[in-house]
Each structure stands twice: as structure tokens, then as C-alpha cells.
C-alpha positions in Angstrom: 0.0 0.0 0.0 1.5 3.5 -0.8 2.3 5.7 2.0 -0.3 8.1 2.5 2.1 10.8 1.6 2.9 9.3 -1.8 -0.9 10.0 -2.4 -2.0 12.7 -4.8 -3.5 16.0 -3.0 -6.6 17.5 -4.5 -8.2 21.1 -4.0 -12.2 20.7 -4.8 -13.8 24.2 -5.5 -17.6 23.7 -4.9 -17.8 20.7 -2.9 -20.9 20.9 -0.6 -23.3 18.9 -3.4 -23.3 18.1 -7.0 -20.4 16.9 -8.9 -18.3 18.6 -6.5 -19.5 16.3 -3.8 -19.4 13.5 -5.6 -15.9 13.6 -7.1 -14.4 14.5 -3.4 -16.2 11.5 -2.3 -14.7 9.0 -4.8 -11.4 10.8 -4.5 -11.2 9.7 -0.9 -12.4 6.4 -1.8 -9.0 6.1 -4.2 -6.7 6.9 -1.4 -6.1 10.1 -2.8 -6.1 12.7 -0.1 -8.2 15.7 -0.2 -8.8 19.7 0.1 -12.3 20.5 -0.2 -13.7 24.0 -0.4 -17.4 25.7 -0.1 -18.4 28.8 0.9 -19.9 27.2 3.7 -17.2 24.5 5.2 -20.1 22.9 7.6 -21.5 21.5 4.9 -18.2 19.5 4.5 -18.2 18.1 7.9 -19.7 14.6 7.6 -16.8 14.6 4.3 -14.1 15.0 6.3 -14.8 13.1 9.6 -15.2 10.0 7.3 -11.4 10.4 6.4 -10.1 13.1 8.8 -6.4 11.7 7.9 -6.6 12.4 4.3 -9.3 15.5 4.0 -9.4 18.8 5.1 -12.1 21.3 4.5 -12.0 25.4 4.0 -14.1 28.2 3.8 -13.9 30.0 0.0 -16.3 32.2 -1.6 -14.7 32.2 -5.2 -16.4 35.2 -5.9 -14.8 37.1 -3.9 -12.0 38.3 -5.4 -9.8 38.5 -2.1 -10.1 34.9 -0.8 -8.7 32.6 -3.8 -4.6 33.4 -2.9 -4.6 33.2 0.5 -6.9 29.9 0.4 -4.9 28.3 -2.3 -1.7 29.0 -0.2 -3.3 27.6 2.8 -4.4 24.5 1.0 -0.6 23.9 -0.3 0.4 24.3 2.8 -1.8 21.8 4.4 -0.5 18.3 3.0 2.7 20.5 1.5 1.9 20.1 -1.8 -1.2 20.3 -4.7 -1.4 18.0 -7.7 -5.1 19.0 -8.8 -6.7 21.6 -9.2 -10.4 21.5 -9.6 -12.3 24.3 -10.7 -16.2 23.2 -9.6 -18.0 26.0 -7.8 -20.5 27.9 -10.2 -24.2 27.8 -10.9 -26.4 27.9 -13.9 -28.2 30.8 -14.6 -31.2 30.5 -17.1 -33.5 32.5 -19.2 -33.7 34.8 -22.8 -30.6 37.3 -22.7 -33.1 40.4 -22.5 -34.7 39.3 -19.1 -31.4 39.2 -17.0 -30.8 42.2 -15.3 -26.8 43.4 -14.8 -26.7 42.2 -11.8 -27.2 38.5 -12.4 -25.0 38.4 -15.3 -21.9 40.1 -13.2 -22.3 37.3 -10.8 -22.7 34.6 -13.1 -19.5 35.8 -14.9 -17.5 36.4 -11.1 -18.3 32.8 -10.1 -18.2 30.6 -13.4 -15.3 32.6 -14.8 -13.4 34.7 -12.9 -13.7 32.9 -9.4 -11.8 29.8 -11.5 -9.3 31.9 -13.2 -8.3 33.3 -9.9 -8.3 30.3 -8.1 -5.3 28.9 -11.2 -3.3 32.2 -11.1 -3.3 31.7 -6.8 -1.9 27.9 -8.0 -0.2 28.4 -10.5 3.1 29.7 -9.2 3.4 26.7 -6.8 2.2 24.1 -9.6 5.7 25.7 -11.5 7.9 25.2 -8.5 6.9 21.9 -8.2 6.7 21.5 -12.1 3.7 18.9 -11.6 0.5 19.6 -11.3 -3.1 19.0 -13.5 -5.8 21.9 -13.2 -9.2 20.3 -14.2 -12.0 23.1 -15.1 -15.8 21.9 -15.0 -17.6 23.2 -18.2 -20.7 22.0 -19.4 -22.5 20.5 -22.2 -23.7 24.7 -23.4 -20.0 25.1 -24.0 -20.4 22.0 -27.0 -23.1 23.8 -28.5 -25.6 26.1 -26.3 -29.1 26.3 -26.0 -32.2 29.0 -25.6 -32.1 30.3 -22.1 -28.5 29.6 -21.7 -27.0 32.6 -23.2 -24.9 34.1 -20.1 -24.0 30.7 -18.6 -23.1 29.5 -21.8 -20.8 32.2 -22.2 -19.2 31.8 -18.7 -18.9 28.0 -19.9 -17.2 29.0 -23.5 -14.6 31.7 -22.1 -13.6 29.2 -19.6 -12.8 26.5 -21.9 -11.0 29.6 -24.0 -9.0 30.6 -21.1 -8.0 26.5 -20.6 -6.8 25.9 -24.2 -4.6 28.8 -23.6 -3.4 27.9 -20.6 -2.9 24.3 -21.5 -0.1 25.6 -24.4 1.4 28.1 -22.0 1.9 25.3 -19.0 2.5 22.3 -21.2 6.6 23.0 -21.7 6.6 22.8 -17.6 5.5 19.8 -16.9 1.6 20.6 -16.2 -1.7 19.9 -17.7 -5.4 20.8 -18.1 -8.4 18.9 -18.7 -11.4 20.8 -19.4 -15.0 18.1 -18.7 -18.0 18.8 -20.4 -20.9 17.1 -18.5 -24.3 16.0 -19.6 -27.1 16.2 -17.1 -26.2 13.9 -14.0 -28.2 12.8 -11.4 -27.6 16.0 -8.9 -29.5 19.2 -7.3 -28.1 21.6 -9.9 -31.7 22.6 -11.0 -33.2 23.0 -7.8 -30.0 23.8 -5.9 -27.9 25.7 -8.5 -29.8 26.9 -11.5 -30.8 30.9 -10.6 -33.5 32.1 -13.0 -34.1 35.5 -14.1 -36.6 37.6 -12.4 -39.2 38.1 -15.0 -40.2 37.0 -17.9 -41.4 37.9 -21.5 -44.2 36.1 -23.4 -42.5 36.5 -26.8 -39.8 33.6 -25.4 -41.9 31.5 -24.2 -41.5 29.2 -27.7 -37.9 29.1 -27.2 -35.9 29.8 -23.7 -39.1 29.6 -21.8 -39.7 26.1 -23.2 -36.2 25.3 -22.8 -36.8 26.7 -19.1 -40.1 24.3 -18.7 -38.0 21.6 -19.7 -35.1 22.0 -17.1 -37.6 21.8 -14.3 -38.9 18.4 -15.3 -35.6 17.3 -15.3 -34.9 17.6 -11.6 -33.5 14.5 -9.9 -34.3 12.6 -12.9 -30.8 13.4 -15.4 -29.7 10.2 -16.8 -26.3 10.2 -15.8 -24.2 9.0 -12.6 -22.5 11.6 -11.1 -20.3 8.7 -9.6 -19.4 7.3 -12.7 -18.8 11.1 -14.0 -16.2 11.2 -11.0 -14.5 8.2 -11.4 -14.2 9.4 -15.1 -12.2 12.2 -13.9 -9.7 10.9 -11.7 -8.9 8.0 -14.5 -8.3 10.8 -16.6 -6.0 12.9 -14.3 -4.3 9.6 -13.6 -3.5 8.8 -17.3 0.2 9.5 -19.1 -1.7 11.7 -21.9 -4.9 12.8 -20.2 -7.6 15.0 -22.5 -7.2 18.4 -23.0 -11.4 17.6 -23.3 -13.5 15.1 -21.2 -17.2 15.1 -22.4 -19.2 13.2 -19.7 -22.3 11.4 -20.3 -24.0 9.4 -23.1 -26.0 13.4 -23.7 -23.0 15.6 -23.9 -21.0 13.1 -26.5 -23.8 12.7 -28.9 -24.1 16.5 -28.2 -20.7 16.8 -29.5 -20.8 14.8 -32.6 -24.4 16.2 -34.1 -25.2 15.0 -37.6 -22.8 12.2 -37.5 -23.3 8.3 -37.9 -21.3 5.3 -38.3 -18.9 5.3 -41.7 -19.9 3.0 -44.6 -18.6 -0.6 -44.2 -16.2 -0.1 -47.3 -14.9 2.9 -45.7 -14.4 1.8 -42.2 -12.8 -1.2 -44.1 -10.4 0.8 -45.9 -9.3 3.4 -43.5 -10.3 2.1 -39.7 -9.5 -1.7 -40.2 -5.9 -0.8 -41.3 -5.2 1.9 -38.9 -5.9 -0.7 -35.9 -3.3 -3.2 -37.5 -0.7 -0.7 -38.3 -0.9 0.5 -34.8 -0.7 -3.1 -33.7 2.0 -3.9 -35.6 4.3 -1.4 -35.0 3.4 -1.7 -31.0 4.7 -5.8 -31.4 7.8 -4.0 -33.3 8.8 -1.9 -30.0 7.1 1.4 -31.0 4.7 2.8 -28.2 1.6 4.4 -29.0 -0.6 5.5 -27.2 -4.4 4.9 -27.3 -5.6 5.5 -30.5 -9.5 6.8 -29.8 -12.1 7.0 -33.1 -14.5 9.5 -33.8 -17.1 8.4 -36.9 -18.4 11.7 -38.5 -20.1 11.3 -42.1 -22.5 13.8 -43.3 -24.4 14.5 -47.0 -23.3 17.5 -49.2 -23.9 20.9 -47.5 -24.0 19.4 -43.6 -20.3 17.9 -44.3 -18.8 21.0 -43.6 -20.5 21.0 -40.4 -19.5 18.1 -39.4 -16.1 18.6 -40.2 -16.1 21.3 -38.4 -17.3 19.6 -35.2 -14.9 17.0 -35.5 -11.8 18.8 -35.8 -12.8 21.1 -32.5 -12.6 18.1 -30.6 -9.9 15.8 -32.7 -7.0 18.5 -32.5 -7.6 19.3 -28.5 -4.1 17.8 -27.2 -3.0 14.1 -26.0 -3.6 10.3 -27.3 -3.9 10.3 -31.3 -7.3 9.7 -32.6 -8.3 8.6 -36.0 -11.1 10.5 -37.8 -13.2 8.1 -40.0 -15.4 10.3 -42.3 -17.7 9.9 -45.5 -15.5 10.9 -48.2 -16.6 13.3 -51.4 -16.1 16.5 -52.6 -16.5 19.1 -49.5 -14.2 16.6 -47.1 -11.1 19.0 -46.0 -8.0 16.5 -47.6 -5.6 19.0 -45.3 -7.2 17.3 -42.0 -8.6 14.0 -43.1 -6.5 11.8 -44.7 -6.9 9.7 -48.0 -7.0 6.1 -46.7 -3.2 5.7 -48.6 -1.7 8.4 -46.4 -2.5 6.4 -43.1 0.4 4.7 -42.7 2.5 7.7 -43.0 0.5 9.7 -40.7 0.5 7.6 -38.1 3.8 7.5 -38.6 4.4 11.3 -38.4 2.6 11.3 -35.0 -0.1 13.3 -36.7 -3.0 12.5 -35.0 -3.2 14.5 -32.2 -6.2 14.3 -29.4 -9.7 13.3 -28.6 -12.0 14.2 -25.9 -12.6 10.7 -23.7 -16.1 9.9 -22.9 -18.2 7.9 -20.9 -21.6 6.8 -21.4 -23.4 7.9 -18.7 
């Protein structure tokens, strides 16, 4: 059994429900030891006095721009290190863009954007001492494509995965990394708990982010996914050699992410896919070490190919493992980022196939 100081330290933002609870929960249950945060720590009690020897808890209000330094330093200080980072704490604010009043949106943006970006600059400088270190920032399924109702949040969602793929060039060349995980609904209190809603409404959107609005509130305690699984998800990924630059969560959020796309035709899966997989094979048997090779179908008809192109290469060229892109050829496929089934070899070859996102069904 590894010493308990051999085990990986994790700071939690937003840990008192949700995702945030459940991921400190299964990080305990690896052996990993454990920082949790919420604005209120009593809501972390029964957390830490099931594991008081590898979990702390501390207050932090992320949107307060004066707590995230001190906090962070605290938390390094506490086990004398930080390996993860987790950027959690935020809430969903919903309704059309024209019933929000300043107010809300300000907050919305302080918590979902700025509180994280605060809590990585506070980290940052002891991540590059240590020159380890992975930050993991919680998006959301409005940051693959957004939805009526959604325009603020989604916007607090997209700038922080903008701020990550930055940050995940600029850290790379030190030795740290960044995983930005887009959820699907899971199984957790965020409508009743953490969805704010704006505090009127107008009847000419009630066709589009009013429905959307009606929807949410059916969906209460009834998402498909388990936040559990979503958890373990994560801290597989954080453990990996070439982790994700993008982890889409949940059987919703990946279809979300490959819209308009189906299974190749058998002559083309037969003439690019099957071939990839024994080239890869073969050259592993011959001593050379690749890493998982992840596939991403996307075929589409005449005008909607260039959408789906489009879709795919957000998420194939995101950082990590190399993927393979099987797609429908004809006339509107981009030959500069798919390749001709002869040009396999020599691309994998080249290393050309850089990342996926990694999913799990939820």
C-alpha cells in the first residue's frame, strides 16, 4: 500500500453537493487525499470526519475576489503540496438574454469565470515550483453547442474553456496539464440547488428559452447520468500518461458533440479504420509505443459535411492520445485534416494525429 504521503492532493472548488461532492467523495475512496472547499465549510463536515487523515475542509467564496490566494496557499500548505486543481464551484443561470438584469449576469461571470481563473493564477506559481500539477475546469454541455435560455451561462462556460486551451499551451513546456470536462445532465441538485433564474419573464420567449426553461424543471432528480461514474471518469483521466485536453461526460454531452454524425460506410471503415488498428498493432509488437488510439465516426451529406467537419476537428486537435477521424468521403471533405485512406500509414507514422475528448456513457 502506498504511503499516505505518496498520495496525490486535490483542492475541490464547490464541494458541498453536485459533482463537486461527488468527485471529493470518490477521491477519498482512491486513497487520494483531499482539500475541499465551499463557501460554507459545515457543509463539508460529515466529508471530512469520514477520512479526517486524508481530507481537510476550507471556507472559499470564489467570488470574492480577495479569498482565492490566501486559500490556495493555505491549502498547499496543508498536505505540502497540490497536484489537482479542480475548478467546480458555479451555478447555472437560465432565461432569454433580454430578461437578466446586470446584476445577475456580473455574478454569473464572477463565479463561473473569474472565481476559477483566480483560483489557477493563486496555483499556478506553486504548480511551476513543483513543475507537476493537473488543473481540471468543469464546463458544461452549453459550452459544445448552447441552447435557448443559456446565453450568459453558456458564455461563462465557453470563455472558460478559452481561457483552458490557452493555458494548457502556456503550461505544457513545464510539466503541467489541463483537462477541461464537459458534462451532460447527471443525477444532482443543480436545477433545484444551482440553476438561478431571471426575475421576469417575457411572453414573446416562451416558444424558445421559456420552453427550454419548462424543460429543465422536469428534469430535476431525474438526469440520466451518474454523477459517480462522472467522477471516477475524472480521476482516471488525471491519472493517465496523456490525459484529455477535453473530457465530455455522459452518453447526452457526447452525442451532443458529434451532431449529424453516424457510423462510416462498411467499405470505408474497411479501408481506413481496419488498417489503422493493424498498423498500430503492428508497429506496437515492433517496440514502438503508441498511445491509445481513440475514433471519432463523422459522415455527413453535401452541405451538412462542412458542419460536421467542423465539429470533428474542434474536438480531434484538443491535445493528447492520437485519434483517428473516420469520415464519409466526397467532394467538400477538407483532404488538409482528413486523410486519403493511402496516407494512413505515414501519418500515423508522423505522429499526426493528435487528441480526442474521452467519454463515458453515462
Amino acid at each position: 500500500m502506498n504511503d499516505i504521503n505518496d498520495t496525490p492532493v486535490w483542492l475541490i472548488t464547490g464541494c458541498s453537493s453536485g459533482l463537486g461532492r461527488a468527485l471529493a467523495e470518490r477521491v477519498l475512496a482512491h486513497g487520494h487525499r483531499l482539500i475541499a472547499t465551499a463557501r460554507d465549510p459545515a457543509t463539508l463536515t460529515d466529508l471530512v470526519a469520514a477520512d479526517p487523515s486524508r481530507s481537510r475542509a476550507l471556507a472559499l467564496d470564489v467570488a470574492d475576489a480577495a479569498q482565492a490566494a490566501p486559500v490556495v496557499a493555505q491549502a498547499a500548505a496543508l498536505f505540502g503540496r497540490l497536484d489537482v486543481v479542480v475548478n467546480n464551484a458555479g451555478y447555472g443561470l437560465i432565461g432569454a438574454l433580454e430578461e437578466y438584469d446586470e446584476a445577475q449576469i456580473a455574478r454569473n461571470f464572477e463565479t463561473n469565470f473569474f472565481g476559477a481563473l483566480r483560483v489557477i493564477r493563486a496555483a499556478l506559481p506553486i504548480m511551476r515550483a513543483q513543475r507537476r500539477g493537473h488543473f481540471v475546469n468543469i464546463s458544461a454541455a452549453a459550452a459544445i453547442e448552447n441552447y435557448p435560455g443559456f446565453s450568459v451561462y453558456g458564455a461563462t462556460k465557453w470563455a472558460l474553456e478559452g481561457l483552458s486551451e490557452s493555458l494548457a499551451a502556456e503550461v505544457r513546456p513545464l510539466g503541467l496539464k489541463v483537462t477541461i470536462v464537459q458534462p451532460g445532465p447527471f443525477r444532482t441538485n443543480f436545477v433545484a440547488r444551482s440553476l438561478e433564474r431571471a426575475p421576469g419573464s417575457i411572453s414573446d420567449y416562451d416558444l424558445s428559452s421559456g420552453k427550454f426553461r419548462r424543460l429543465i424543471e422536469t428534469l430535476n432528480g431525474r438526469q440520466p447520468g451518474d454523477p459517480a461514474r462522472a467522477a471516477d471518469a475524472i480521476i482516471h483521466a488525471v491519472a493517465a500518461e496523456n490525459p484529455p485536453l477535453r473530457l465530455v461526460l455522459g452518453k447526452y454531452a457526447l452525442d451532443k458533440a458529434r451532431p449529424n454524425t453516424v457510423g462510416p460506410p462498411e467499405h470505408y471503415w474497411a479501408a481506413i479504420v481496419e488498417p489503422a488498428f493493424r498498423t498500430a498493432n503492428a508497429r506496437k509488437h515492433e517496440g514502438v509505443n503508441y498511445p491509445p488510439v481513440y475514433f471519432m465516426e463523422a459522415t455527413a451529406q453535401d452541405r451538412q459535411t462542412g458542419k460536421a467537419v467542423y465539429v470533428a476537428m474542434k474536438i480531434v486537435y484538443a491535445g493528447g492520445a492520437r485519434v483517428i477521424v473516420a469520415i464519409t468521403p466526397n467532394q467538400t471533405t477538407h483532404r488538409r485534416h482528413f486523410p486519403h485512406p493511402n496516407d494512413m500509414d505515414r501519418m500515423l507514422a508522423l505522429n499526426k494525429f493528435p487528441v480526442t475528448a474521452a467519454a463515458i456513457r453515462g
